[in-house]
C-alpha positions in Angstrom: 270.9 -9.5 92.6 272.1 -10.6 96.3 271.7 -7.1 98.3 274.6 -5.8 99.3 274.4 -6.7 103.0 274.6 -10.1 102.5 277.3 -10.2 100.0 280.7 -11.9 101.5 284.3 -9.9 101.2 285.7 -10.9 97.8 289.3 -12.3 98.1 289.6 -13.9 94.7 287.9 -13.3 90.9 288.3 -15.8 88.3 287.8 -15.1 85.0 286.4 -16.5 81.5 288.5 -15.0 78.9 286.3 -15.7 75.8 283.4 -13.8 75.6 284.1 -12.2 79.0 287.6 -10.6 78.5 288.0 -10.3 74.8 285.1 -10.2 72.4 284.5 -13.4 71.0 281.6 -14.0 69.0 282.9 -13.8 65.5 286.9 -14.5 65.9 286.1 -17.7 67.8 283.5 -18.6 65.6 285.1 -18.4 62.1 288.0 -20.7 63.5 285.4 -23.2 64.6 283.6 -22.7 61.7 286.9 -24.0 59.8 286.6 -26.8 61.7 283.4 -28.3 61.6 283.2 -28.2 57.7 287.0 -30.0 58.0 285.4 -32.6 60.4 282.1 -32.9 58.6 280.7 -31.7 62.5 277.3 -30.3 60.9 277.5 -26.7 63.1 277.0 -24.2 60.2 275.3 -21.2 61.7 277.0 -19.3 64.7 273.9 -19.8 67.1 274.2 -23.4 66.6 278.5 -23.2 68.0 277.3 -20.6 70.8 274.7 -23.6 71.6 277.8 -25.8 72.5 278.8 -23.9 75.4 275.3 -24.4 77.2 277.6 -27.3 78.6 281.0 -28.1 78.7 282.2 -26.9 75.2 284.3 -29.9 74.9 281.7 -32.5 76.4 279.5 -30.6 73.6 282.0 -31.1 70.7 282.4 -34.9 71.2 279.0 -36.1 70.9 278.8 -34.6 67.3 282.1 -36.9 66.3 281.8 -40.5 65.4 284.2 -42.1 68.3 286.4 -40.8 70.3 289.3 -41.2 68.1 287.4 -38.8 66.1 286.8 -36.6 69.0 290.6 -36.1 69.9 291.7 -35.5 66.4 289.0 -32.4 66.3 289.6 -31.2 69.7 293.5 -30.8 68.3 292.6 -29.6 65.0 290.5 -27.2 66.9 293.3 -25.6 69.4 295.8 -25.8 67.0 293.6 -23.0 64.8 293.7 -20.9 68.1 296.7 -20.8 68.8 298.2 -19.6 65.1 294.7 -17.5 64.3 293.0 -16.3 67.5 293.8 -12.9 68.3 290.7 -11.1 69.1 289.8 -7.7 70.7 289.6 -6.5 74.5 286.7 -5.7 75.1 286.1 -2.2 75.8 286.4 -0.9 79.2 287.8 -4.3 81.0 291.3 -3.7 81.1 290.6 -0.7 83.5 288.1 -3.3 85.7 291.0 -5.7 85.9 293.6 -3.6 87.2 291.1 -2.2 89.9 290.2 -5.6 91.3 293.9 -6.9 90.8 294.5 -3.8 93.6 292.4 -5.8 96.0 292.1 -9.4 95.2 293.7 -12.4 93.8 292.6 -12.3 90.2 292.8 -15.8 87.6 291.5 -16.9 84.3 290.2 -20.1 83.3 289.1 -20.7 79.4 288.7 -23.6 77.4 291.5 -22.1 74.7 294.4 -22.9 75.1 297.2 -21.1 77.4 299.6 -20.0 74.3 296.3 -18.1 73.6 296.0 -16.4 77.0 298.9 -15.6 77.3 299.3 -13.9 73.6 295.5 -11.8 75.1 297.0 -10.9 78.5 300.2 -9.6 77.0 299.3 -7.9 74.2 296.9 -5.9 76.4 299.4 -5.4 79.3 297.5 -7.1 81.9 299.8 -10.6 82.1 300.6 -9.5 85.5 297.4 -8.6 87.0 296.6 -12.6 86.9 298.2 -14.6 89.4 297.2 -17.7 87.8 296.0 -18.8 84.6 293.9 -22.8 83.7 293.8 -23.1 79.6 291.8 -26.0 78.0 295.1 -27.6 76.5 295.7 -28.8 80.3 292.8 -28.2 82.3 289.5 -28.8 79.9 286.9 -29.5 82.6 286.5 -25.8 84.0 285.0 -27.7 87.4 288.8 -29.1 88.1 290.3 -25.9 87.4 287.8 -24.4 89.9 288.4 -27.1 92.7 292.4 -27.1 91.9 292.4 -23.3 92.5 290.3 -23.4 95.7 292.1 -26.2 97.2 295.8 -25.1 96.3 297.5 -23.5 99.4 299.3 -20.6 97.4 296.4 -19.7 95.2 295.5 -16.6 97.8 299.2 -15.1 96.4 297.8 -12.2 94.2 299.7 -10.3 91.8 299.3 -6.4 91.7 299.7 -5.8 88.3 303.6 -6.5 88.2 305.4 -10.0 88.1 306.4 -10.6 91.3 303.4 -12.6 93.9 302.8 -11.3 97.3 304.9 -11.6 100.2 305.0 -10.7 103.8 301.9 -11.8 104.7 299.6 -11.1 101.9 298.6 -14.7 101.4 294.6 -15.0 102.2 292.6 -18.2 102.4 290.0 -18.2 99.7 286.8 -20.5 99.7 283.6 -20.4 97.8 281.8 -17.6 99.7 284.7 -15.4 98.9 285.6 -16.6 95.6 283.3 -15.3 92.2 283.4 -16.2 88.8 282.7 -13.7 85.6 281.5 -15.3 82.7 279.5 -15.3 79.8 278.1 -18.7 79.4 275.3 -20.4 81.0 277.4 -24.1 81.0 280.2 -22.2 83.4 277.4 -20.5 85.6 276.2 -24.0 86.0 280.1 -25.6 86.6 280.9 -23.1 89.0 277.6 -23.3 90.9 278.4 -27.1 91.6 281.7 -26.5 92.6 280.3 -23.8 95.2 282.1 -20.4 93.9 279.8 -17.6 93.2 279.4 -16.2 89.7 278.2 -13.2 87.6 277.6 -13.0 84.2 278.2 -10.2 81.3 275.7 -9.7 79.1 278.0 -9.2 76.0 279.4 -12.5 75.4 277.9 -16.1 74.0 274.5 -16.1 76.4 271.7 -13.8 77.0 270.7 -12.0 80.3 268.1 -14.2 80.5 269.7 -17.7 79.5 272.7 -16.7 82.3 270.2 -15.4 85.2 268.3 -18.7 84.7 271.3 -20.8 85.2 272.0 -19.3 88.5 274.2 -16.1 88.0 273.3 -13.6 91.1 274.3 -10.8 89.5 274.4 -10.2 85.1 276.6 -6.9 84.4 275.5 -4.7 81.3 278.9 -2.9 81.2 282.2 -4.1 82.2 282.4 -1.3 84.5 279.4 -2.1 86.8 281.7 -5.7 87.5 284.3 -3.5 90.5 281.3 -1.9 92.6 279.3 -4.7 92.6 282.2 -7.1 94.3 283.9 -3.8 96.0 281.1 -2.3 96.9 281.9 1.4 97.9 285.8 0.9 98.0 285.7 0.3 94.0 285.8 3.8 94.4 289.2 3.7 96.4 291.9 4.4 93.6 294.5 1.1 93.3 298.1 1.9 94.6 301.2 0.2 93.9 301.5 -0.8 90.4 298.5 -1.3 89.3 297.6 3.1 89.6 300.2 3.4 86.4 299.0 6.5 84.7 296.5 5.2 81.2 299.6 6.7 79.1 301.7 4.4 80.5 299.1 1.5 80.7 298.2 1.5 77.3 301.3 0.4 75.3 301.6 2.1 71.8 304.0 1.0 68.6 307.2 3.5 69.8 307.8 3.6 72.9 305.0 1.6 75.0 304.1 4.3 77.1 301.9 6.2 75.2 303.9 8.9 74.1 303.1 8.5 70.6 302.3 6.2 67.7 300.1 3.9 66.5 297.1 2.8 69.2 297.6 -0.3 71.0 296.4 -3.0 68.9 297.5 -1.5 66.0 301.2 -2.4 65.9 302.7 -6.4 64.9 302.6 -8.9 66.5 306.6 -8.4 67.7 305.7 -4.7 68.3 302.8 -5.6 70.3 305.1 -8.0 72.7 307.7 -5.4 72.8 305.0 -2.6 74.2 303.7 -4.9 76.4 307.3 -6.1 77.9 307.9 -1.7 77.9 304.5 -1.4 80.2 305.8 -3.9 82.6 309.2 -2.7 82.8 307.3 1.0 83.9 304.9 -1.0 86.1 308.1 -2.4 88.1 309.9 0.5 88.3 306.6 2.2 89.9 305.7 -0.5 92.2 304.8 0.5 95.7 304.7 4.2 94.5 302.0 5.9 95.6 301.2 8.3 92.7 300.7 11.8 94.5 297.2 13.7 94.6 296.8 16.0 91.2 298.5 19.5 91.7 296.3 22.9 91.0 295.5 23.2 87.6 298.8 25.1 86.3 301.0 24.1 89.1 304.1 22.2 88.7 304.6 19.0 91.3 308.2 18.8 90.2 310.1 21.3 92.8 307.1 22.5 95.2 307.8 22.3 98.8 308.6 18.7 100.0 308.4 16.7 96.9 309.8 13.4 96.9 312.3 11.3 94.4 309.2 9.4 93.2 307.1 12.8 92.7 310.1 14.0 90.6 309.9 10.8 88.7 306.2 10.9 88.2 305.9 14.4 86.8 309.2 13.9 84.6 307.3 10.8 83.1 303.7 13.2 82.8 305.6 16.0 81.0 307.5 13.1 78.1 304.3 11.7 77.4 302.4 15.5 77.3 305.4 16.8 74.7 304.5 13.6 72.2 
């Protein structure tokens, strides 16, 4: 771990979605798994697919085909399958990491799925908006170009803060390596990134051990999701977010009625439509917030709704607070 002294200001986190954002392990392999018996590919046990991404997954992928005819038609059959059957989980605890560091930095994702698939993830789980840029493996398979393309490109310092609309008025920041960091859970990104100059850290509960992502370079391997915002905030991780991204959890966790937790099923529990229509309900509340400041809590008991000098938006706030309290 670099001490925290002689860690740069982070400006900009990119991150893996597979094994780093959603849980992986077992939805990703039982579509690849579909695959290699279809292809003949010879990768029968899970350790042997999580092996592939010691590299470039698809570099990996093409030496087990016969030419490179072969090669393409897998690498189609393969993306094809996720994006009509991937759907996996969040994983626990990240969505609330995301919007924290979406408060302060300019936040991307870069996977070797494909971009139908992230943004089917990032919607469903209402966090589309905290991403100012996304690089899927349909268009970008070689992670190091994504990485170069998103340091080199001008705009890439416009953030979003967890609603649709990219900075303005000044907000733009120049990014470089030093102040860019990628999370992941594989040793082959650790290794891409690394050569491309961007920092990285690793999570521990995705394809690769502690151990196999330390040893390819990662300074810093996070046990839980939430250790990710203090060690590149340092002591403002503990600075709530403002604007859009401090929505209250009821409202940023979308639910099968009404999207703003009022009542239901869980997130993740409704269709497919359902879960698009919660999601589009969450950003339509995240909008209509943005740039609100949420007041401090009032006393335990007390009202905020029509004490002394409250505001339009505290009237708004508490009204919303006392809907989602009745359901």
């Amino acid at each position: 771990m670099i001490p925290v002294q002689a860690r740069p200001p982070v400006r900009a986190v990119i991150f893996d979605l597979d094994g780093t954002l959603v849980q992986t392990r077992v939805a990703s392999w039982e579509i690849f798994e579909k695959v290699s018996r279809r292809f003949g590919l010879g990768v029968d046990r899970p350790e042997q697919y999580f092996g592939l991404f010691q590299g470039n997954v698809y570099a990996s992928i093409r030496k087990l085909c016969r030419d490179e005819a072969h090669a393409d038609e897998v690498k189609e059959a393969f993306l094809q399958l996720l994006r009509d059957e991937y759907t996996p989980p969040l994983v626990p605890g990240v969505g609330d990491v995301v919007r924290r560091l979406a408060a302060d930095c300019t936040l991307a994702v870069m996977s070797s799925n494909a971009t139908q698939v992230l943004r089917r993830v990032l919607e469903s789980n209402a966090l589309a908006f905290c991403f100012a840029h996304v690089f899927g493996g349909d268009v970008t398979p070689d992670k190091r170009t994504a990485m170069r393309a998103f340091l080199a490109d001008g705009g890439s310092g416009f953030g979003r803060r967890c609603s649709a609309d990219y900075d303005e008025a000044g907000r733009q920041v120049e990014l470089d390596g030093a102040s860019t960091v990628l999370v992941t859970d594989t040793a082959g990104d650790v290794r891409d990134a690394l050569e491309v100059g961007i920092r990285v850290i690793g999570v521990a509960w995705g394809m690769h051990t502690v151990e196999e992502l330390t040893a390819a370079g990662a300074e810093f391997v996070a046990l839980w999701p939430q250790e990710i915002a203090p060690y590149l905030l340092g002591d403002a991780a503990a600075r709530p977010p403002d604007g859009a991204c401090v929505v209250p959890r009821e409202l940023a966790e979308p639910t099968s009625d009404c999207g703003c937790g009022c009542g239901g099923a869980p997130a993740g529990t409704a269709s497919a439509d359902g879960g698009v229509a919660a999601a589009a309900a969450v950003r339509r509340n995240r909008r209509r917030m943005a740039g609100v400041r949420l007041p401090r809590p009032a006393p335990s008991g007390a009202a905020t709704a029509g004490r002394p000098g409250a505001t339009a938006e505290d009237e708004l706030v508490a009204a919303i607070r006392r809907v989602c309290r009745r359901g």
